[in-house]
MMTF fields as JSON, N, C-alpha, C and O atoms, coordinates in Angstrom:
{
  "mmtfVersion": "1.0.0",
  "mmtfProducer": "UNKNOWN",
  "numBonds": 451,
  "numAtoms": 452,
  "numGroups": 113,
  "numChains": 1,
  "numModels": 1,
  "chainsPerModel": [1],
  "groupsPerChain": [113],
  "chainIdList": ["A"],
  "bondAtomList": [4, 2, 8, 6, 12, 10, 16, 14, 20, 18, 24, 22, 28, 26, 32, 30, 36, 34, 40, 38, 44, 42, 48, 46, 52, 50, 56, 54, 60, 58, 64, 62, 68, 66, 72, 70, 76, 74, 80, 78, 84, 82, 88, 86, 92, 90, 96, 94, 100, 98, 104, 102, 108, 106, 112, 110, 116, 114, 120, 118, 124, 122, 128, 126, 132, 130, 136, 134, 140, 138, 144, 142, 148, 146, 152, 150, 156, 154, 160, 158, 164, 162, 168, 166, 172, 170, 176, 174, 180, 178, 184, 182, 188, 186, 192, 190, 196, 194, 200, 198, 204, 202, 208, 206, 212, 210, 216, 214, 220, 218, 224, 222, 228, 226, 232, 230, 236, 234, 240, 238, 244, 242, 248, 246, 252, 250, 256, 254, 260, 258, 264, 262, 268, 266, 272, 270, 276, 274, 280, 278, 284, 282, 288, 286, 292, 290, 296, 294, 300, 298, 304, 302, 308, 306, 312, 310, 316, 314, 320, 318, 324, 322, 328, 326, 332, 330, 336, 334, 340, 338, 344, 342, 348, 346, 352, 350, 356, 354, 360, 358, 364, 362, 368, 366, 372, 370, 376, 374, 380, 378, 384, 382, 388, 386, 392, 390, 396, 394, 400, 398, 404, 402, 408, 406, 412, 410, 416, 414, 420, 418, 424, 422, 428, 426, 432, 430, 436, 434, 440, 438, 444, 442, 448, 446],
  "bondOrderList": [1, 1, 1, 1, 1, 1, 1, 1, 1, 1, 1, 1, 1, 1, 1, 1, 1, 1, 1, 1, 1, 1, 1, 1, 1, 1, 1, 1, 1, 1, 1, 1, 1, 1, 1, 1, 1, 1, 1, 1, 1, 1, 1, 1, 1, 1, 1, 1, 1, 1, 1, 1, 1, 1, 1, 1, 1, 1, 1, 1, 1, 1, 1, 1, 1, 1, 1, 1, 1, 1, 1, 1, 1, 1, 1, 1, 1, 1, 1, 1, 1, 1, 1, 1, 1, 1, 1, 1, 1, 1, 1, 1, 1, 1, 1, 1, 1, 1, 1, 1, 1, 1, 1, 1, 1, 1, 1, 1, 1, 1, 1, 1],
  "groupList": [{"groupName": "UNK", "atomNameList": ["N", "CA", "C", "O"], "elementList": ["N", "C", "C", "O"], "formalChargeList": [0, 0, 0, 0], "bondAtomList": [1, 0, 2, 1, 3, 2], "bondOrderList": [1, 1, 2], "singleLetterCode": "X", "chemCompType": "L-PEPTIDE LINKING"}],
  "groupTypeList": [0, 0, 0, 0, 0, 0, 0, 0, 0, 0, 0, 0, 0, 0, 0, 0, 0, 0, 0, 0, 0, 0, 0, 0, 0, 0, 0, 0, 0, 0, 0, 0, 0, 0, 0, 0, 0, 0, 0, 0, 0, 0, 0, 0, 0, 0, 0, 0, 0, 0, 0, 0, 0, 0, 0, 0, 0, 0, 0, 0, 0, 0, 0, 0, 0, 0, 0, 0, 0, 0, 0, 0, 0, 0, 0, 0, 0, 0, 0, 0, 0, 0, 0, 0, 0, 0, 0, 0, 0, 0, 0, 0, 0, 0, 0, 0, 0, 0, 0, 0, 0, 0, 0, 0, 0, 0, 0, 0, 0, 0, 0, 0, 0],
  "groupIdList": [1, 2, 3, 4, 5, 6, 7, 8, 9, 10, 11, 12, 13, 14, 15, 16, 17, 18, 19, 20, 21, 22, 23, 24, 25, 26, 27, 28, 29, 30, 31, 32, 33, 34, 35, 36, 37, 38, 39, 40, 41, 42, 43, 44, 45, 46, 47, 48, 49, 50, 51, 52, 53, 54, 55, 56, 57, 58, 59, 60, 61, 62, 63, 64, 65, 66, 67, 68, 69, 70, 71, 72, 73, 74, 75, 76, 77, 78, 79, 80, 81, 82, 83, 84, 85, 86, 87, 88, 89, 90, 91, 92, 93, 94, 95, 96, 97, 98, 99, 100, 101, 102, 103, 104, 105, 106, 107, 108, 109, 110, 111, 112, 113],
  "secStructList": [7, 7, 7, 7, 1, 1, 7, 7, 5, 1, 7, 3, 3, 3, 3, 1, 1, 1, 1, 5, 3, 3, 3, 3, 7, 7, 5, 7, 1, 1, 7, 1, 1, 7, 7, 7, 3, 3, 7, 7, 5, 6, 6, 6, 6, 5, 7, 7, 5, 7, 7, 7, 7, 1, 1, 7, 7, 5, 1, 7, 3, 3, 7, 7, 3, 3, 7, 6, 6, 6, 7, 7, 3, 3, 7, 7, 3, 3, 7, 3, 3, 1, 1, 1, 3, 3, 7, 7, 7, 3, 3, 7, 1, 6, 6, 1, 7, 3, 3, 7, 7, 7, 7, 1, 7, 7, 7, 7, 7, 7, 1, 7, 7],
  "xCoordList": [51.025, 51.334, 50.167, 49.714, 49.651, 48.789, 48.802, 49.835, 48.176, 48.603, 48.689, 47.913, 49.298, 49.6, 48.571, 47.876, 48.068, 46.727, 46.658, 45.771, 48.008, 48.433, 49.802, 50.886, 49.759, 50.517, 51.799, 51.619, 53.234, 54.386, 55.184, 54.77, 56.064, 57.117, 58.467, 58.379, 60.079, 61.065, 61.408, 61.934, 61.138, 61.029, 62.519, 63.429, 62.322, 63.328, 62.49, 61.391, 63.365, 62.825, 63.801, 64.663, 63.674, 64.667, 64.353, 63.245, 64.796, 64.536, 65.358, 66.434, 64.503, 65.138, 65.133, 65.826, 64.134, 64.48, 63.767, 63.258, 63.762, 63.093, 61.457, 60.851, 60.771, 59.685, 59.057, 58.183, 59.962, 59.438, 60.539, 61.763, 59.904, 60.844, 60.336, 59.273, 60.861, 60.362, 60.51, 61.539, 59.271, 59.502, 59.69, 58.962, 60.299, 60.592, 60.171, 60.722, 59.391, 59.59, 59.248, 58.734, 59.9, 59.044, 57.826, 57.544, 57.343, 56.682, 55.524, 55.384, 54.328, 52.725, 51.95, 52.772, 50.698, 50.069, 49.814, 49.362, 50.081, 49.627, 50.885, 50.713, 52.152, 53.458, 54.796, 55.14, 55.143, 56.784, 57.717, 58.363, 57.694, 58.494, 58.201, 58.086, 58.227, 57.116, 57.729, 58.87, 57.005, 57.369, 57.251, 58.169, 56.173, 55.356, 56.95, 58.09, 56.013, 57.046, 56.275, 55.775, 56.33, 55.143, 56.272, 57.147, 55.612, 56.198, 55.662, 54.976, 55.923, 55.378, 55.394, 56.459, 55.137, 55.435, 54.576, 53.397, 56.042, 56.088, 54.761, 53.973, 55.115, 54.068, 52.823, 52.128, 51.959, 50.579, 50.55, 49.639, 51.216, 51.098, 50.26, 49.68, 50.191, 49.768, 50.973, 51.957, 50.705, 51.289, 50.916, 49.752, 51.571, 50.92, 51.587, 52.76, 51.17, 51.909, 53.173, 53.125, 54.486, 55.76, 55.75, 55.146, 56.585, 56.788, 57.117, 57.802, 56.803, 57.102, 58.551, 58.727, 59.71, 61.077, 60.965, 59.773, 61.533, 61.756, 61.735, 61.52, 62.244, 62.186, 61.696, 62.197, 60.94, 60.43, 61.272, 62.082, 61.402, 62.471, 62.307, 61.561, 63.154, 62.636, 63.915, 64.754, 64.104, 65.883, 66.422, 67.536, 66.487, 66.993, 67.945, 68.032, 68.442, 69.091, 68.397, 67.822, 68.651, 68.196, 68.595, 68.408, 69.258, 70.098, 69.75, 69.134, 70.133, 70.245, 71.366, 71.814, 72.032, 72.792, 73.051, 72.39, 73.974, 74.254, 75.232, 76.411, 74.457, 75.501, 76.709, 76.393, 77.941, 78.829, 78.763, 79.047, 78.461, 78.66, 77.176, 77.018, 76.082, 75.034, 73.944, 72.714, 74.86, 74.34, 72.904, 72.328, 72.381, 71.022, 71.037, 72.002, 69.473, 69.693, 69.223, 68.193, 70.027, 69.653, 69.069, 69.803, 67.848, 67.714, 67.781, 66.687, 69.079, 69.286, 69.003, 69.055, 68.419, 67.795, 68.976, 69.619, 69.414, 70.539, 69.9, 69.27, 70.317, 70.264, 69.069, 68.106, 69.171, 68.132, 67.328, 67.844, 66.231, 65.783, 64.447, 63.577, 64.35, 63.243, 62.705, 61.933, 63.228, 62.82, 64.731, 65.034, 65.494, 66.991, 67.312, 66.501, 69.044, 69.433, 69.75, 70.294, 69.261, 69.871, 71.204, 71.53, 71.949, 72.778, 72.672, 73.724, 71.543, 70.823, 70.841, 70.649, 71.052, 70.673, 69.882, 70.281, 68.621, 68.277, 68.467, 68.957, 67.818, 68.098, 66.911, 66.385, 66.694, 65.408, 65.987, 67.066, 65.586, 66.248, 64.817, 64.161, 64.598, 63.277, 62.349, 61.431, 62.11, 60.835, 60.608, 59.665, 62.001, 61.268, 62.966, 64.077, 62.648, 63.299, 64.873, 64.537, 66.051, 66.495, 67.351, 68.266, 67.788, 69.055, 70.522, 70.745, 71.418, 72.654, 73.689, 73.569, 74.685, 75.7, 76.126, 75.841, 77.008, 77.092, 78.725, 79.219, 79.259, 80.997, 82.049, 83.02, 81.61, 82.144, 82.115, 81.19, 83.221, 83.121, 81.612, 80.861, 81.514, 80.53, 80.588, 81.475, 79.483, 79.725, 79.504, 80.025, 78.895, 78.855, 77.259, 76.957, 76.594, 74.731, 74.599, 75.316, 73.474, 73.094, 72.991, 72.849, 73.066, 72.548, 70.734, 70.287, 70.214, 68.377, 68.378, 67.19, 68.946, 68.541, 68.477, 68.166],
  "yCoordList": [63.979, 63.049, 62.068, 61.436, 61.98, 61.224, 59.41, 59.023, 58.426, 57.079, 56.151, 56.265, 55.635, 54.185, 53.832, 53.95, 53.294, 52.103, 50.658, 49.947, 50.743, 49.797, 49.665, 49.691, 49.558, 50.102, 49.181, 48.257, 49.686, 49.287, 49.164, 49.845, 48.633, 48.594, 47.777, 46.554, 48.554, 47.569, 47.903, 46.997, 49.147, 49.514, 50.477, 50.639, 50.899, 52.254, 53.269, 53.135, 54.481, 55.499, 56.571, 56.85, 57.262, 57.784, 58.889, 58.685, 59.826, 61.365, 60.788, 60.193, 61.166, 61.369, 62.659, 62.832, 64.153, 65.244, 66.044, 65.65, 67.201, 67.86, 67.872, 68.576, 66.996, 67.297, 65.64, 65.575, 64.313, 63.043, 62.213, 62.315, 61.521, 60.254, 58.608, 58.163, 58.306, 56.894, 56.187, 56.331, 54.891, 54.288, 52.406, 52.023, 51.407, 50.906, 49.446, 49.23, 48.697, 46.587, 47.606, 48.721, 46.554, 46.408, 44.938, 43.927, 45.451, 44.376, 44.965, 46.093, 43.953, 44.564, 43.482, 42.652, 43.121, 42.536, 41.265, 40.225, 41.302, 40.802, 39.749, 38.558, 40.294, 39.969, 40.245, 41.392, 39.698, 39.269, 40.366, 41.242, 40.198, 40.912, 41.406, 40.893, 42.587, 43.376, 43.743, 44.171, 43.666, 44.387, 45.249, 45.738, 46.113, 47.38, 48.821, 49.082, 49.183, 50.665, 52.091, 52.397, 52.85, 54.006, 55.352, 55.564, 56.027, 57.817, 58.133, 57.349, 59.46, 60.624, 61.601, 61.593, 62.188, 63.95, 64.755, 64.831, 65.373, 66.096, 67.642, 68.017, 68.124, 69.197, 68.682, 69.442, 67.526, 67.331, 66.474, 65.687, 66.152, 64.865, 63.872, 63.253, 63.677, 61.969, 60.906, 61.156, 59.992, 58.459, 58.042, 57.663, 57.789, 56.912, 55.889, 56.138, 54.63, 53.194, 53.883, 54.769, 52.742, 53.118, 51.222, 50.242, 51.475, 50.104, 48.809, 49.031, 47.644, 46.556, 46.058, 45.404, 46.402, 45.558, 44.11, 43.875, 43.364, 42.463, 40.927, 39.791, 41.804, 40.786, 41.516, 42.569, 40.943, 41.379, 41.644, 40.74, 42.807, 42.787, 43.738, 44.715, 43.37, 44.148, 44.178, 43.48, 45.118, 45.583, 45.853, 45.425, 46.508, 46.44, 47.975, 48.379, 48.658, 50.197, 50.379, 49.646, 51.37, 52.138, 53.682, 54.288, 54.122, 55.393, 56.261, 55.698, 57.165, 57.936, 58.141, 59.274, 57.452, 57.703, 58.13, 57.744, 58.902, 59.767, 58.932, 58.684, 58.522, 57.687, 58.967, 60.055, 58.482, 59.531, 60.113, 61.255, 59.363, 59.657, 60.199, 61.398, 59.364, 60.319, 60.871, 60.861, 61.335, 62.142, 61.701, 62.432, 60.391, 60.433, 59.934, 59.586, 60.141, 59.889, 58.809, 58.605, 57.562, 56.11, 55.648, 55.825, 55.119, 54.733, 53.548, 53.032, 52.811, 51.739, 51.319, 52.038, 49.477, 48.854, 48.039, 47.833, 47.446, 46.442, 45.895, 46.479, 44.477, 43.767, 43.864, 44.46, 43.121, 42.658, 41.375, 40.288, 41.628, 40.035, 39.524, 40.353, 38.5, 37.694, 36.404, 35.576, 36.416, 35.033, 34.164, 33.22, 34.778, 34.719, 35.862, 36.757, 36.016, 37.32, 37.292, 36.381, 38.561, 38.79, 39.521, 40.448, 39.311, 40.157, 40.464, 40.597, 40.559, 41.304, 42.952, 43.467, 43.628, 44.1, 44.937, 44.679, 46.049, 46.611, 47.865, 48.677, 48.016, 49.881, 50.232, 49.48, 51.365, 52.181, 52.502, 53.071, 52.307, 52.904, 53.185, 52.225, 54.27, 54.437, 54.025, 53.611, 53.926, 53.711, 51.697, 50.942, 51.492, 49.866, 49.082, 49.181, 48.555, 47.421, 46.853, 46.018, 47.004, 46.028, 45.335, 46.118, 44.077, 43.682, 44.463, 45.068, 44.453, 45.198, 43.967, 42.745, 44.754, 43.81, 44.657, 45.787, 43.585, 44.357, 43.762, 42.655, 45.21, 44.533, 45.118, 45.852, 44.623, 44.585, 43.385, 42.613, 42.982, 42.169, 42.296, 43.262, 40.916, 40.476, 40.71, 40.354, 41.395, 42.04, 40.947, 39.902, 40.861, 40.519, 40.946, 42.089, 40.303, 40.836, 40.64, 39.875, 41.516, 41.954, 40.308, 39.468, 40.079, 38.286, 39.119, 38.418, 39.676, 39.319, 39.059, 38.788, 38.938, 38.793, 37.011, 36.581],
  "zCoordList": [141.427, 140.367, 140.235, 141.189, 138.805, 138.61, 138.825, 138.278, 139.308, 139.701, 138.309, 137.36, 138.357, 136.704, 136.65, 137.659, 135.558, 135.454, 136.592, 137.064, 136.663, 137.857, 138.771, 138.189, 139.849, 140.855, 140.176, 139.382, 140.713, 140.168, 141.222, 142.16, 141.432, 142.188, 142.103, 141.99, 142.163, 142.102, 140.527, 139.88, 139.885, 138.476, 138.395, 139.207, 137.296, 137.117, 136.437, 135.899, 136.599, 135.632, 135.378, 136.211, 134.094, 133.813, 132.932, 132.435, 132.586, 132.728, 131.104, 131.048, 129.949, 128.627, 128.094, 127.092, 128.808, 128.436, 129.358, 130.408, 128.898, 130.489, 130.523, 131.33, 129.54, 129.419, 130.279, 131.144, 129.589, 129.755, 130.451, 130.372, 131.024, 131.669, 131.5, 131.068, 131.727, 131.376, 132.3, 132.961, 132.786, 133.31, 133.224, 132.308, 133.776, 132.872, 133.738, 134.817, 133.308, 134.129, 135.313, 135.218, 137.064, 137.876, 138.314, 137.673, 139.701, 139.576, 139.77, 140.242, 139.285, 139.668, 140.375, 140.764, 140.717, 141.457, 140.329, 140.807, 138.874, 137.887, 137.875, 138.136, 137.549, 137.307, 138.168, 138.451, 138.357, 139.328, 138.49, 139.067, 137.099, 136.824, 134.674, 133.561, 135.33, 134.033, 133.209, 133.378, 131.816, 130.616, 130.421, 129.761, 130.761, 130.566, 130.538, 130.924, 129.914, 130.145, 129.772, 128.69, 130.972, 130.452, 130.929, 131.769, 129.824, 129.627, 130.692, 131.349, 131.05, 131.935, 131.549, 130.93, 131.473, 130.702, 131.949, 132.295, 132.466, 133.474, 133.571, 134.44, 132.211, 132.365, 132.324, 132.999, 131.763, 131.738, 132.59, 132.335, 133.705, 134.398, 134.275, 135.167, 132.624, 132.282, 131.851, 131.154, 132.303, 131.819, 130.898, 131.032, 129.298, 128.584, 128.141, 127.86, 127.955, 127.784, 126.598, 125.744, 127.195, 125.677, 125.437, 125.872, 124.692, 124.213, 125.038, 126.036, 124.842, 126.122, 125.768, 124.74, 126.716, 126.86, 126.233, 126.034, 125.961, 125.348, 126.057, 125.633, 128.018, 128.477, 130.156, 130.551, 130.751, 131.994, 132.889, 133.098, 133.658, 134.751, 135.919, 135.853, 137.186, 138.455, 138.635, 138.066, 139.557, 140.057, 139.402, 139.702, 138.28, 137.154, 136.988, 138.148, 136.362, 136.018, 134.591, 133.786, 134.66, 133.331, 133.739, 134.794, 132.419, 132.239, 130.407, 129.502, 130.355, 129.171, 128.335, 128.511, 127.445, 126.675, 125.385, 124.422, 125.312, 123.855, 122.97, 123.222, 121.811, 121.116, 120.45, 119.968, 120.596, 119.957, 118.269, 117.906, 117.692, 116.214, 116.103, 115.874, 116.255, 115.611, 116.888, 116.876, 117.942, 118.845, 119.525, 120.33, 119.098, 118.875, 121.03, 121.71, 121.478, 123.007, 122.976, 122.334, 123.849, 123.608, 125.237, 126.209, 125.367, 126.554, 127.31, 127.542, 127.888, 128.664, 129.597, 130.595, 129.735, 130.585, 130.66, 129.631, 132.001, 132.263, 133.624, 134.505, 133.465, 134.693, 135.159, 134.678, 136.332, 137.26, 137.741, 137.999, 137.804, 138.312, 137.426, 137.16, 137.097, 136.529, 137.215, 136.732, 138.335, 138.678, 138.787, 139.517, 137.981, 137.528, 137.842, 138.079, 137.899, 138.029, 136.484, 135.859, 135.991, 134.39, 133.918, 134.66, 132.946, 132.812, 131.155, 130.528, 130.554, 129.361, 129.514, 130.616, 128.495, 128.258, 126.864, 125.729, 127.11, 126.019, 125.917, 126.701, 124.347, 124.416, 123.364, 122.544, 123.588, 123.059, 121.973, 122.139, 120.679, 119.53, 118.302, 117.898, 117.962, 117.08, 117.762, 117.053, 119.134, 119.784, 119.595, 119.832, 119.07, 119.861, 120.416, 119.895, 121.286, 122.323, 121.491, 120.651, 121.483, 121.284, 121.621, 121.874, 121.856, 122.381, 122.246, 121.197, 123.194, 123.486, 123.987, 123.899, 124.513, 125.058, 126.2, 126.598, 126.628, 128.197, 127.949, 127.734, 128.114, 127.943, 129.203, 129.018, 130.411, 131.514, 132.195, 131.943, 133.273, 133.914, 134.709, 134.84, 135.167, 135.95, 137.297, 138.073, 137.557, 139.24, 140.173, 139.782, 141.282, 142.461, 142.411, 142.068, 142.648, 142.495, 144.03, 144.674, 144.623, 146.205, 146.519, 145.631, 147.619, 148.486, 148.075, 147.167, 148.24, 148.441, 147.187, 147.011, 146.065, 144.637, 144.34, 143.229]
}
Protein backbone atom coordinates (compact mmCIF):
# COMPACT_ATOMS: atom_id res chain seq x y z
CA UNK A 1 0.00 0.00 0.00
CA UNK A 2 1.14 3.20 -1.16
CA UNK A 3 1.89 6.00 2.00
CA UNK A 4 -0.61 9.47 2.22
CA UNK A 5 1.09 12.73 1.40
CA UNK A 6 0.99 12.76 5.15
CA UNK A 7 0.91 10.30 7.85
CA UNK A 8 -2.70 9.98 9.59
CA UNK A 9 -3.86 8.58 12.54
CA UNK A 10 -7.20 8.10 14.83
CA UNK A 11 -9.17 8.41 11.23
CA UNK A 12 -11.83 6.14 9.66
CA UNK A 13 -12.22 4.49 6.48
CA UNK A 14 -14.75 2.98 4.69
CA UNK A 15 -15.23 0.73 1.73
CA UNK A 16 -18.00 2.60 -0.72
CA UNK A 17 -17.54 -0.15 -3.49
CA UNK A 18 -15.24 -2.80 -4.33
CA UNK A 19 -13.00 -0.65 -6.19
CA UNK A 20 -12.62 2.63 -3.48
CA UNK A 21 -12.74 3.40 0.10
CA UNK A 22 -12.51 6.38 1.74
CA UNK A 23 -10.73 7.75 4.23
CA UNK A 24 -11.90 10.29 6.48
CA UNK A 25 -10.38 13.42 9.51
CA UNK A 26 -7.85 11.85 11.86
CA UNK A 27 -4.95 13.40 13.19
CA UNK A 28 -1.60 14.54 11.41
CA UNK A 29 1.59 16.14 12.67
CA UNK A 30 -0.02 19.48 11.17
CA UNK A 31 -3.53 19.13 12.96
CA UNK A 32 -5.19 17.54 16.18
CA UNK A 33 -7.99 16.92 14.27
CA UNK A 34 -8.38 16.85 10.32
CA UNK A 35 -10.48 17.69 7.55
CA UNK A 36 -8.82 16.03 4.82
CA UNK A 37 -10.45 13.06 3.27
CA UNK A 38 -8.68 10.90 0.61
CA UNK A 39 -10.01 7.94 -1.80
CA UNK A 40 -8.04 4.82 -2.34
CA UNK A 41 -8.76 2.79 -5.16
CA UNK A 42 -7.76 -0.54 -4.34
CA UNK A 43 -6.68 -1.75 -7.85
CA UNK A 44 -4.13 1.23 -8.65
CA UNK A 45 -3.10 1.66 -5.16
CA UNK A 46 -3.17 5.48 -5.38
CA UNK A 47 -4.70 7.98 -2.88
CA UNK A 48 -6.19 10.97 -4.24
CA UNK A 49 -7.46 13.99 -2.07
CA UNK A 50 -11.84 13.82 -1.74
CA UNK A 51 -13.51 16.60 -0.42
CA UNK A 52 -12.73 18.34 3.14
CA UNK A 53 -15.64 17.41 5.97
CA UNK A 54 -17.05 20.40 7.15
CA UNK A 55 -15.68 20.00 10.43
CA UNK A 56 -12.27 18.34 11.63
CA UNK A 57 -12.45 15.14 13.49
CA UNK A 58 -10.53 12.13 15.19
CA UNK A 59 -12.35 9.08 16.79
CA UNK A 60 -14.88 9.49 14.83
CA UNK A 61 -17.24 6.38 12.71
CA UNK A 62 -17.97 6.50 9.35
CA UNK A 63 -20.15 3.83 7.48
CA UNK A 64 -21.96 3.32 3.96
CA UNK A 65 -25.47 3.90 3.57
CA UNK A 66 -28.24 3.20 1.08
CA UNK A 67 -30.80 5.81 1.08
CA UNK A 68 -34.20 3.81 0.64
CA UNK A 69 -36.13 5.66 -1.99
CA UNK A 70 -33.44 6.67 -4.37
CA UNK A 71 -31.07 3.82 -3.65
CA UNK A 72 -28.29 6.29 -4.03
CA UNK A 73 -24.90 5.08 -1.55
CA UNK A 74 -24.55 7.78 1.13
CA UNK A 75 -21.31 8.04 3.08
CA UNK A 76 -21.46 8.81 6.98
CA UNK A 77 -19.17 10.63 9.36
CA UNK A 78 -20.54 10.77 13.14
CA UNK A 79 -18.97 11.75 16.26
CA UNK A 80 -15.78 12.05 17.70
CA UNK A 81 -13.25 14.40 18.97
CA UNK A 82 -12.12 18.01 18.11
CA UNK A 83 -10.59 19.18 20.97
CA UNK A 84 -14.71 18.60 22.22
CA UNK A 85 -16.45 15.46 22.03
CA UNK A 86 -18.83 15.98 18.92
CA UNK A 87 -22.12 14.71 18.31
CA UNK A 88 -22.39 16.21 14.47
CA UNK A 89 -22.87 14.61 11.98
CA UNK A 90 -22.10 14.56 7.92
CA UNK A 91 -22.83 12.84 4.79
CA UNK A 92 -21.33 12.61 1.31
CA UNK A 93 -23.98 13.54 -1.10
CA UNK A 94 -22.85 14.58 -4.95
CA UNK A 95 -19.32 14.61 -3.79
CA UNK A 96 -19.65 17.47 -1.20
CA UNK A 97 -19.99 17.48 2.80
CA UNK A 98 -23.23 18.02 4.36
CA UNK A 99 -24.77 18.46 7.63
CA UNK A 100 -27.15 15.48 9.01
CA UNK A 101 -28.83 14.75 12.23
CA UNK A 102 -28.25 12.26 14.58
CA UNK A 103 -31.64 10.92 16.01
CA UNK A 104 -30.63 8.69 18.84
CA UNK A 105 -30.12 9.06 22.33
CA UNK A 106 -26.84 10.24 23.58
CA UNK A 107 -24.35 7.61 24.45
CA UNK A 108 -21.85 7.48 27.13
CA UNK A 109 -18.39 8.61 25.16
CA UNK A 110 -14.97 6.40 26.22
CA UNK A 111 -13.27 8.34 29.72
CA UNK A 112 -9.81 8.95 27.24
CA UNK A 113 -12.06 11.24 25.12
Amino acid sequence: MPDLPTGVRNHAMTKINGTVSLLSGGETNANSASAKTWYYNHDTEAFTSGPDLLEGRRYHGSALNVDKVTKSKIVVVTGGYNGNRMDSTELLINGQWQTGTIQCRKQKYFDFL
